[in-house]
C-alpha positions in Angstrom: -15.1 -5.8 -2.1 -11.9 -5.4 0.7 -10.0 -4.4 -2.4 -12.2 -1.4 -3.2 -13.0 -0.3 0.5 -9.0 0.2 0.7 -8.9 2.5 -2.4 -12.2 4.5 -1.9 -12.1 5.2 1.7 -8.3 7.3 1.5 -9.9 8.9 -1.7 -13.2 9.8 0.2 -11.3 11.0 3.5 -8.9 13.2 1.2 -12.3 14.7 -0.6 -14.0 15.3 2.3 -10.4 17.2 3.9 -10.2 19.2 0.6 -13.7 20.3 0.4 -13.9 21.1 4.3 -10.5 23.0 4.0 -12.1 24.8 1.0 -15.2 25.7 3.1 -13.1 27.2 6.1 -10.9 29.2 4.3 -12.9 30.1 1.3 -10.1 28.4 -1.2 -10.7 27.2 -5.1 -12.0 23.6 -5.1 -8.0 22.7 -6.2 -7.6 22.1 -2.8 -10.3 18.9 -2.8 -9.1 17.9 -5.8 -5.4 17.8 -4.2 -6.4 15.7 -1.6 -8.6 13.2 -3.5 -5.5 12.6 -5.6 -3.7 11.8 -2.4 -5.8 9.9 -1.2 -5.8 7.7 -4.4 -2.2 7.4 -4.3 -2.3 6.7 -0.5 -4.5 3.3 -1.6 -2.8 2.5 -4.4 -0.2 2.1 -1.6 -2.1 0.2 0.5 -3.0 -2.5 -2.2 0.2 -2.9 -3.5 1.6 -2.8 0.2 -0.6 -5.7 0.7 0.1 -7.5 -2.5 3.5 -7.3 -1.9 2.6 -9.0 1.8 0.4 -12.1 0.2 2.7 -12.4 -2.6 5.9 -12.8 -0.6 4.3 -15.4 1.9 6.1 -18.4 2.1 6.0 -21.4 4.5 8.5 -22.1 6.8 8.6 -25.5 6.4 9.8 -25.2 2.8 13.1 -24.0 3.6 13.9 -26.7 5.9 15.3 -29.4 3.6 16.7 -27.5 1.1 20.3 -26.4 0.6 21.7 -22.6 0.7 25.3 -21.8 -0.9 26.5 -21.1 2.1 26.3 -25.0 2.6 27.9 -25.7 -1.0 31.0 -23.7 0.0 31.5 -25.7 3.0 31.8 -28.6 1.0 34.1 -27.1 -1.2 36.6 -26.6 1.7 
């Protein structure tokens, strides 16, 4: 349900900009349509901004017994 609050709220706030902006200024309904797509593409950036975050998590804990190269090309010396 978090996932699809990210995606539909941008795409809501972008229709609601488009149609306002069409209301004011008397434009074609392109202008809604513009920012819907906007706002899609700003939550597809979101989620995958956040996927990217949960994915990529790591303890640090598990790099604390295990060796780099750096350490390998000491020993090498």
């Amino acid at each position: 349900m978090e996932y699809a609050l990210q995606l539909l709220i941008p795409i809501l706030l972008g229709l609601f900009l488009g149609i306002w902006l069409n209301s004011q200024f008397g434009l074609s309904m392109i202008w809604a349509i513009v920012f819907a797509i906007l706002g899609m593409v700003a939550g597809i950036g979101i989620l995958y901004k956040r996927s990217l975050m949960n994915s990529s998590y790591t303890d640090p804990s598990d790099f604390k017994n295990k060796r780099t190269f750096d350490d390998d090309d000491e020993e090498d010396r």
